[in-house]
C-alpha positions in Angstrom: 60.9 -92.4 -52.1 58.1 -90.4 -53.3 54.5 -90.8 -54.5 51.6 -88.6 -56.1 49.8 -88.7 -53.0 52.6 -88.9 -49.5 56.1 -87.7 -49.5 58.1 -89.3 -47.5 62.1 -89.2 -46.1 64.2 -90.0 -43.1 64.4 -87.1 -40.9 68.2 -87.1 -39.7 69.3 -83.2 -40.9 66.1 -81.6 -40.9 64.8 -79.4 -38.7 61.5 -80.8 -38.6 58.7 -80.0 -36.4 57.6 -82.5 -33.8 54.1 -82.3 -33.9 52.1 -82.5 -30.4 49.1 -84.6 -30.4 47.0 -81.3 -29.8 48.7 -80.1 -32.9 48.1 -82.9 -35.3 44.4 -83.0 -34.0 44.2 -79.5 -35.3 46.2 -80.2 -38.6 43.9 -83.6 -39.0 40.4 -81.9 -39.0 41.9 -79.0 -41.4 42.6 -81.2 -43.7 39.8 -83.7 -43.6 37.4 -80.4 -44.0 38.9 -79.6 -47.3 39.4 -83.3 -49.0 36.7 -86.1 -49.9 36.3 -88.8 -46.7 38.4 -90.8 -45.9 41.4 -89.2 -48.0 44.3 -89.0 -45.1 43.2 -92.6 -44.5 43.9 -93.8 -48.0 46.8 -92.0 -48.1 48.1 -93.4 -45.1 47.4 -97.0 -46.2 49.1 -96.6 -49.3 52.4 -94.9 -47.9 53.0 -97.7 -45.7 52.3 -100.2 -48.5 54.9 -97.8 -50.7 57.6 -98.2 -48.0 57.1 -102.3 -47.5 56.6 -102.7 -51.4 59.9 -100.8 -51.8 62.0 -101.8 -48.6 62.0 -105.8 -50.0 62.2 -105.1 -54.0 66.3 -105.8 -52.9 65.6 -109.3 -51.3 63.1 -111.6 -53.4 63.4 -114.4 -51.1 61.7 -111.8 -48.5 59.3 -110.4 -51.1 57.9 -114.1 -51.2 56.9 -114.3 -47.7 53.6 -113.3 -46.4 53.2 -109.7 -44.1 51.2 -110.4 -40.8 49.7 -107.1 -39.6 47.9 -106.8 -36.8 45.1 -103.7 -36.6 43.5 -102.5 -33.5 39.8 -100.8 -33.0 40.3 -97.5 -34.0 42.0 -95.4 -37.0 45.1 -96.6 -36.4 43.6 -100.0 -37.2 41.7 -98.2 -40.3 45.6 -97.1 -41.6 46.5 -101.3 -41.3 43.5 -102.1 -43.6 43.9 -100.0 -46.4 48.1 -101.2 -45.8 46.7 -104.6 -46.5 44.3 -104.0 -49.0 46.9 -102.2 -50.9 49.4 -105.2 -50.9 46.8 -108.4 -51.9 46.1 -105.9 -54.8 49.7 -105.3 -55.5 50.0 -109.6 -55.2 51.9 -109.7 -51.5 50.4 -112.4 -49.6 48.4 -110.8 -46.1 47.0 -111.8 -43.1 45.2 -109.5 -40.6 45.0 -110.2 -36.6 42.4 -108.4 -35.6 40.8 -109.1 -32.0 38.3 -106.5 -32.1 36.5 -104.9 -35.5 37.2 -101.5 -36.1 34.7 -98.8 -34.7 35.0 -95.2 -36.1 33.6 -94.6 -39.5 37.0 -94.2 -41.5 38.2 -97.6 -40.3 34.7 -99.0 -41.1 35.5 -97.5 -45.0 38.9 -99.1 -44.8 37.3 -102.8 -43.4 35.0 -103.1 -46.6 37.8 -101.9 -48.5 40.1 -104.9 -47.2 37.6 -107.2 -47.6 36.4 -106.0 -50.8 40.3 -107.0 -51.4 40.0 -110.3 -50.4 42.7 -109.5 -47.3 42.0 -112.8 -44.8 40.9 -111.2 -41.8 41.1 -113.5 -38.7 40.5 -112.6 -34.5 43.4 -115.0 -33.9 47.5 -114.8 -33.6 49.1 -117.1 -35.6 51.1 -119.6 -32.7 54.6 -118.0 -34.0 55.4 -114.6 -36.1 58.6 -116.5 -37.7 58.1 -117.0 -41.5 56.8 -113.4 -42.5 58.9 -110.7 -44.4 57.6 -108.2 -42.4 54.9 -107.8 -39.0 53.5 -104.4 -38.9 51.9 -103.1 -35.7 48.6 -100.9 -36.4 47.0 -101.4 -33.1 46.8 -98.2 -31.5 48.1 -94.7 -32.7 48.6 -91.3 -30.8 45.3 -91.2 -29.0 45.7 -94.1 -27.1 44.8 -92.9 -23.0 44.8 -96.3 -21.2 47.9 -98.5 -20.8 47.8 -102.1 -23.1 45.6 -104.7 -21.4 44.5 -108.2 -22.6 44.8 -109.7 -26.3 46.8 -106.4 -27.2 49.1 -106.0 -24.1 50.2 -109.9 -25.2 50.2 -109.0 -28.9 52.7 -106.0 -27.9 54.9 -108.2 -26.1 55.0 -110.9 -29.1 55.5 -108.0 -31.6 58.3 -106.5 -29.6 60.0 -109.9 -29.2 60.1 -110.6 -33.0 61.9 -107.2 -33.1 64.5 -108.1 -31.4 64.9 -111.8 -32.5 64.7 -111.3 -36.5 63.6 -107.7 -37.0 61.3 -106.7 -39.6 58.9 -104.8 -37.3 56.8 -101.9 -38.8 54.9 -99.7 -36.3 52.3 -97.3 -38.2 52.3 -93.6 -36.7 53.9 -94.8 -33.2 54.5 -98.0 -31.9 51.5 -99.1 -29.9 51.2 -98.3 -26.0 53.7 -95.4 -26.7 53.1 -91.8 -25.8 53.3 -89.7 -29.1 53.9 -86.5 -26.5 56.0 -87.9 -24.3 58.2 -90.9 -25.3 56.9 -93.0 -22.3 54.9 -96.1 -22.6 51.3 -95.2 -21.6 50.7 -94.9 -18.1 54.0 -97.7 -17.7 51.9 -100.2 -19.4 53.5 -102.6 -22.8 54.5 -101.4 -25.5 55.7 -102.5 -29.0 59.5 -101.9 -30.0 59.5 -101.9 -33.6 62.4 -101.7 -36.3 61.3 -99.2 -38.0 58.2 -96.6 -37.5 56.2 -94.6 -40.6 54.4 -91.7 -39.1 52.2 -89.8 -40.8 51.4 -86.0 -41.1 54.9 -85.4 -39.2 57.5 -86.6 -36.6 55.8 -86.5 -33.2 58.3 -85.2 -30.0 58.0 -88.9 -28.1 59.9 -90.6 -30.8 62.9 -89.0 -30.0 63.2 -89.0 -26.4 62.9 -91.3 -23.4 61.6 -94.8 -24.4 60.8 -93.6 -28.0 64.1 -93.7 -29.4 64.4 -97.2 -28.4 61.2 -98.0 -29.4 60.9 -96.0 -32.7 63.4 -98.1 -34.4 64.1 -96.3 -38.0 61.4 -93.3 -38.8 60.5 -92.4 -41.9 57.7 -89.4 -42.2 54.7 -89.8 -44.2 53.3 -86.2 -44.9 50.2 -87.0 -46.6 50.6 -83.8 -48.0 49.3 -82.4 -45.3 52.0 -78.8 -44.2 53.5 -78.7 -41.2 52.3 -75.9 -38.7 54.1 -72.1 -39.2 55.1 -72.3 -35.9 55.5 -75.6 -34.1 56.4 -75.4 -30.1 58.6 -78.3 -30.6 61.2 -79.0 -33.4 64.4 -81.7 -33.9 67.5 -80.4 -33.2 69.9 -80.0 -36.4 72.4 -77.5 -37.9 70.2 -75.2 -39.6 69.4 -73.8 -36.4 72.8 -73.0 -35.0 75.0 -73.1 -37.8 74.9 -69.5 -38.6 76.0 -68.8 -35.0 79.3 -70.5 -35.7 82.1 -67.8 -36.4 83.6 -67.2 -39.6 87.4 -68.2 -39.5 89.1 -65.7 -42.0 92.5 -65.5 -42.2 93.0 -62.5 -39.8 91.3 -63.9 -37.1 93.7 -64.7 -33.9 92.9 -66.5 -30.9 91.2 -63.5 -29.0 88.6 -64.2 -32.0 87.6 -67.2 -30.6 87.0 -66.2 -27.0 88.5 -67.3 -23.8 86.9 -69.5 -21.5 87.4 -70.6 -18.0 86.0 -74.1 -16.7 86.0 -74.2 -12.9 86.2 -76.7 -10.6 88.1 -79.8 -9.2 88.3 -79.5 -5.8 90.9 -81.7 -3.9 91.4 -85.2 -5.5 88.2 -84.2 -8.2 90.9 -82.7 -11.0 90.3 -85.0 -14.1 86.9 -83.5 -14.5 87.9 -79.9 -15.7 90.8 -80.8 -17.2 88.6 -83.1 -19.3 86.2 -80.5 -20.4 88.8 -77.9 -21.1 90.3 -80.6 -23.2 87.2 -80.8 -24.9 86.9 -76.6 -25.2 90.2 -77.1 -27.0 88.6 -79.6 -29.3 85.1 -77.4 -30.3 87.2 -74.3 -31.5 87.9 -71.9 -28.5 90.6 -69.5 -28.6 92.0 -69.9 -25.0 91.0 -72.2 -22.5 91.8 -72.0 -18.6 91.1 -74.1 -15.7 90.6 -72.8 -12.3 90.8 -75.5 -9.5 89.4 -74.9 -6.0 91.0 -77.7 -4.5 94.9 -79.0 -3.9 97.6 -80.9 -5.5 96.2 -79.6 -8.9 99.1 -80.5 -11.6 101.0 -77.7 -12.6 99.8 -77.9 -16.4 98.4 -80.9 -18.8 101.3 -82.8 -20.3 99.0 -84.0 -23.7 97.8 -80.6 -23.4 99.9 -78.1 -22.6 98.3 -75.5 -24.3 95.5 -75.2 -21.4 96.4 -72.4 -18.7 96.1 -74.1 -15.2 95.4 -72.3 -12.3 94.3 -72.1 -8.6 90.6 -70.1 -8.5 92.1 -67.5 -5.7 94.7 -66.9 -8.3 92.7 -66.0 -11.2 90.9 -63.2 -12.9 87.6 -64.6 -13.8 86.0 -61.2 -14.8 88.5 -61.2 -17.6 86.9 -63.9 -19.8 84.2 -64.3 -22.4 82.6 -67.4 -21.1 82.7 -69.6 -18.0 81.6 -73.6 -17.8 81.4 -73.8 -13.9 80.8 -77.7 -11.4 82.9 -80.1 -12.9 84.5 -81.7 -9.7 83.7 -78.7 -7.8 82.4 -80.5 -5.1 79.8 -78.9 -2.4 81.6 -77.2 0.4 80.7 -73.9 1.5 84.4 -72.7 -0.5 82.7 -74.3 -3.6 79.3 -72.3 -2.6 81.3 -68.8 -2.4 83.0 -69.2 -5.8 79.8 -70.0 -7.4 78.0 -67.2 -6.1 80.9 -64.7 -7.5 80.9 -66.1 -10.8 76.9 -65.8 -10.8 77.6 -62.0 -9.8 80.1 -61.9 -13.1 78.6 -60.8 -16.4 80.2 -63.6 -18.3 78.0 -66.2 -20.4 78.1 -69.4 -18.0 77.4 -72.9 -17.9 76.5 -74.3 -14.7 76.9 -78.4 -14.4 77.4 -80.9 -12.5 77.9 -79.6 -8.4 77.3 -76.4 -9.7 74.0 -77.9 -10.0 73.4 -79.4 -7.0 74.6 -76.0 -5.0 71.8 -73.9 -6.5 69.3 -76.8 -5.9 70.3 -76.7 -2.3 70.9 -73.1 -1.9 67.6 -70.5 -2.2 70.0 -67.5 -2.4 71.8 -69.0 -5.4 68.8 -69.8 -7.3 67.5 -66.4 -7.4 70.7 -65.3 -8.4 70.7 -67.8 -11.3 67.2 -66.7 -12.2 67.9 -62.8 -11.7 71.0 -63.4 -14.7 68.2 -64.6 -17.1 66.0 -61.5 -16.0 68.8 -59.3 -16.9 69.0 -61.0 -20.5 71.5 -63.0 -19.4 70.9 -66.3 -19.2 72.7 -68.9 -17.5 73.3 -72.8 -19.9 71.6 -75.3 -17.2 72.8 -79.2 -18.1 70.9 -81.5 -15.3 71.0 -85.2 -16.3 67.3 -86.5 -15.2 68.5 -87.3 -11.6 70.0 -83.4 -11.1 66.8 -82.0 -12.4 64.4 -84.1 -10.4 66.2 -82.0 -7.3 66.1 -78.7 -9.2 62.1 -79.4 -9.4 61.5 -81.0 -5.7 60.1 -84.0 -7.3 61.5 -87.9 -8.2 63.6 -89.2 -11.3 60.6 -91.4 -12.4 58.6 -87.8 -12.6 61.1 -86.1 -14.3 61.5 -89.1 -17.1 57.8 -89.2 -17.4 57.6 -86.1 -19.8 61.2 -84.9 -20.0 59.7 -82.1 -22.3 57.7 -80.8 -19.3 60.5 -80.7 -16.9 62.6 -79.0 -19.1 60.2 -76.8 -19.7 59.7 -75.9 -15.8 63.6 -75.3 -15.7 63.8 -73.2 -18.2 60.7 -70.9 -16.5 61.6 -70.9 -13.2 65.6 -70.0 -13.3 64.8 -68.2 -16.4 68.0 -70.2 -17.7 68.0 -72.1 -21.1 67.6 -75.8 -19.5 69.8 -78.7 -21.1 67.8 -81.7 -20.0 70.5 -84.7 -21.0 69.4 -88.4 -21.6 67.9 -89.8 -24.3 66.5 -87.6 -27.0 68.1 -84.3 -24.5 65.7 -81.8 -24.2 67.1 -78.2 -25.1 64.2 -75.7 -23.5 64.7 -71.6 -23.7 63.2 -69.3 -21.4 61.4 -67.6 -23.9 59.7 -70.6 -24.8 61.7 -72.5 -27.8 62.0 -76.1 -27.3 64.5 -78.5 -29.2 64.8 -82.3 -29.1 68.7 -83.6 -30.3 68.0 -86.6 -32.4 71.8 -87.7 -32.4 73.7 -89.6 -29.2 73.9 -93.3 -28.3 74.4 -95.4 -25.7 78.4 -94.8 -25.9 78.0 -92.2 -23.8 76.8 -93.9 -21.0 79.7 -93.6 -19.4 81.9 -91.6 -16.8 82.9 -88.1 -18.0 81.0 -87.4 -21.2 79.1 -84.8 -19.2 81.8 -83.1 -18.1 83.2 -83.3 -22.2 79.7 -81.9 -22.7 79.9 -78.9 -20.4 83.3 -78.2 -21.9 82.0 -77.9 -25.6 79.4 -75.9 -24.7 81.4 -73.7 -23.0 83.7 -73.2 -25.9 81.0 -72.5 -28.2 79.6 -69.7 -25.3 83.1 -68.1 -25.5 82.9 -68.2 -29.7 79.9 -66.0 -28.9 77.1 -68.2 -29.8 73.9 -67.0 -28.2 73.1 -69.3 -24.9 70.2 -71.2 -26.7 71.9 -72.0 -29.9 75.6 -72.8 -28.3 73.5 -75.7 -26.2 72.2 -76.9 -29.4 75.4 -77.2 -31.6 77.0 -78.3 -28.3 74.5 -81.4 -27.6 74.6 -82.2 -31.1 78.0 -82.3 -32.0 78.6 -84.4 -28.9 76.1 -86.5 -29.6 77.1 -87.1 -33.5 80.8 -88.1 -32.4 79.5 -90.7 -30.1 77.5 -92.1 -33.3 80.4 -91.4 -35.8 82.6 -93.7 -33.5 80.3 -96.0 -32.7 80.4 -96.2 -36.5 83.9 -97.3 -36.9 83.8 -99.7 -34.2 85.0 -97.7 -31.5 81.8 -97.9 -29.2 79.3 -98.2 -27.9 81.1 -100.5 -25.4 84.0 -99.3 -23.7 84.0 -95.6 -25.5 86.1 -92.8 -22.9 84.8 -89.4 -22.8 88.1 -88.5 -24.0 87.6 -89.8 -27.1 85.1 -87.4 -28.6 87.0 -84.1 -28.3 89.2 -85.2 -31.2 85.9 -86.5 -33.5 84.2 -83.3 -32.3 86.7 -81.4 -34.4 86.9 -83.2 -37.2 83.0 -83.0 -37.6 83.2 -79.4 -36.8 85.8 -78.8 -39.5 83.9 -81.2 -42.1 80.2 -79.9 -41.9 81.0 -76.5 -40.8 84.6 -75.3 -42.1 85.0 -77.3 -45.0 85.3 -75.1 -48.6 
């Protein structure tokens, strides 16, 4: 959907930047400088009018109800005006809540354009938001500071309960009370959960991680013609950066091609960990795939697998491989500690998960050896779910969720280690500075093992040779788009096993990436 003035388009396979709030302050007064007043504004106004005017054209019954919008004090108020104005003049009923009249000068402009309109403007919520085609939320945008209080805190709540009841919730820019930076609601205050978001300029890092995803709803990405930045610090995960990495497969390559990797772990009664992510490794395209258990009573090979090489870890020549994905069961013992600190020692691409984790959080002398690989240009795949990095850092979960893009950040500095910060929106961070968001995953993976599976495809994609950075991106992608895919034909996101996304993994890799 396109007009003279805004482009706009869902951003699922793009590599988009995800623009910072300092960033878009800086690509806002550029812009503003070189156009007439209250340009981005208008342009804003009329984009969001584009997508509701276009969104019903399919349902008239829908087209014939009234939109309810409610607009805050400042510009992101100003953006709900000019929406309005834009649809009396088109002939869509309006009505406008808003509690307090708009302050800066822009929104002032976009008042007496609403008026001039003939939008009804009232201080007052209707008693119920049933009977509306659509509710759109232009309260506050990305500079909101302070958490929700009073009329808008309730009007929040009210919004974000007609999302869930009948849907039809458009949030302009962000959904109000959410941070734009950080995908947490403002200082833990209210916040509106819409259906579907139009943000303007470009995609902003909080709506893809934390709260935001959930919050978000749909996005679609109003440019205003305004360009991105050359160089963003944040972009959205997806194949053109890590596709190139994958290797070719021509008709003389043999396994050796592909790399061998080893997963290790499973210490006594703690097997089913490795062997699930060296299933997975099979899945994402290695060449050979070992397991090395510390522990006892380890089967003596994989009966739906028996292509994986089992082995006891005193048994096995570790040195000899091109990749190793290390903590999966390992448990914490001081045998577990000595066998991490050799394959640290080893120069061999590794992925450090799970116990593995916890050892080096515990362990100073294991740290610096993680941190002295990465000063050596060789740096080690770190995958902490929130909890495992709130140890790595010395500080609490709550912290750590509070601007996942910051603690990543921090692990990727100080173990000089590209950090793999999994949740919602997982946070891929390099040491020398590159940071990714992963836009796919659902909540079918909320469930035992898929970390494990996730440490085993990255793995495989170390021992394809993929550079550390870009086999974490391909890895939580992939693993992310099977969970969706399945979900998708009704296999999730209720009772979905880990188990069950090697096989999709392959099929996706084969039919995006191997397919002539």
């Amino acid at each position: 959907m396109t007009s003279s003035r805004s482009h706009y388009f869902t951003p699922k396979d793009d590599a988009l930047a995800l623009l910072t709030l300092g960033e878009l302050r800086t690509l806002e007064a550029r812009a503003a400088s070189a156009l007439p007043p209250h340009t981005l504004m208008a342009r804003a106004g009329a984009a969001a009018a584009q997508f509701l005017l276009e969104s019903d054209q399919h349902s008239p019954e829908r087209q014939a109800l009234p939109v309810w919008i409610a607009a805050g004090p400042g510009n992101n108020g100003g953006d709900a005006l000019v929406l309005a104005a834009e649809l009396q003049n088109a002939g869509v009923a309006v009505e406008v809540c808003m509690p307090v009249e708009v302050k800066p000068d822009d929104a002032r402009w976009a008042l007496d354009t609403a008026r001039a309109a003939g939008v009804s403007i009232t201080a007052e919520a209707p008693p119920s938001l049933q009977g509306y085609s659509w509710v759109v939320d232009g309260l506050f945008g990305i500079g909101l500071t302070r958490p929700l209080e009073g009329v808008f805190a309730e009007l929040a709540s009210r919004i974000a309960a007609r999302s869930r009841r009948e849907g039809g919730v458009l949030a302009l820019d962000v959904p109000s009370g959410l941070n734009s930076d950080t995908g947490e609601a403002v200082s833990g205050g209210a916040a509106v959960r819409a259906t579907h978001t139009i943000t303007f300029i470009g995609a902003k890092p909080g709506h893809y991680t934390a709260q935001g995803r959930d919050l978000t709803g749909n996005l679609y990405v109003a440019t205003l013609d305004v360009a991105p930045p050359a160089q963003p610090s944040i972009v959205l995960n997806a194949p053109s950066l890590f596709a190139a990495h994958l290797p070719p497969r021509d008709f003389a390559s043999n396994k050796g091609t592909f790399g061998t990797l080893a997963v290790i772990g499973g210490d006594t009664g703690m097997c089913g960990a490795p062997i699930l992510a060296a299933r997975m490794a099979l899945f994402g395209g290695a060449g050979k795939v070992n397991v090395a258990f510390l522990g006892a009573g380890a089967p003596p090979y994989d009966p739906p697998h028996p292509e994986l090489m089992l082995h006891h870890v005193d048994d096995f020549a570790l040195d000899k491989m091109d990749a190793i994905s290390i903590g999966c069961g390992m448990g914490s013992s001081d045998r577990a500690k000595g066998v991490l600190s050799n394959v640290l020692a080893l120069d061999v691409p590794k992925l450090l998960d799970a116990d593995a984790l916890n050892l080096v959080s515990r362990d100073d002398k294991l740290a610096a050896a993680v941190a002295a690989r990465g000063a050596k240009s060789d740096p080690c795949i770190l995958t902490p779910h929130p909890l495992e990095a709130a140890r790595f850092l010395g500080i609490d979960v709550k912290e750590v969720q509070r601007d996942r893009i910051a603690a990543a950040r921090q692990l990727a500095a100080r173990f000089a280690s590209v950090a793999v910060l999994k949740g919602s929106g997982t946070v891929v961070a390099s040491p020398d500075g590159r940071v990714a968001i992963n836009p796919t995953g659902n909540a079918a993976l909320a469930t035992g093992g898929t970390g494990d599976v996730l440490g085993g495809l990255i793995g495989a994609l170390l021992a394809q040779r993929l550079p550390p950075f870009e086999a974490a991106l391909a890895g939580v992608y992939l693993h992310g788009l099977a969970a969706q895919v399945l979900t998708d034909e009704g296999e999730g996101p209720a009772g979905l096993t880990a188990g069950e996304l090697a096989p999709k993994v392959r099929s996706l890799l084969n039919r995006r990436f191997y397919s002539s």
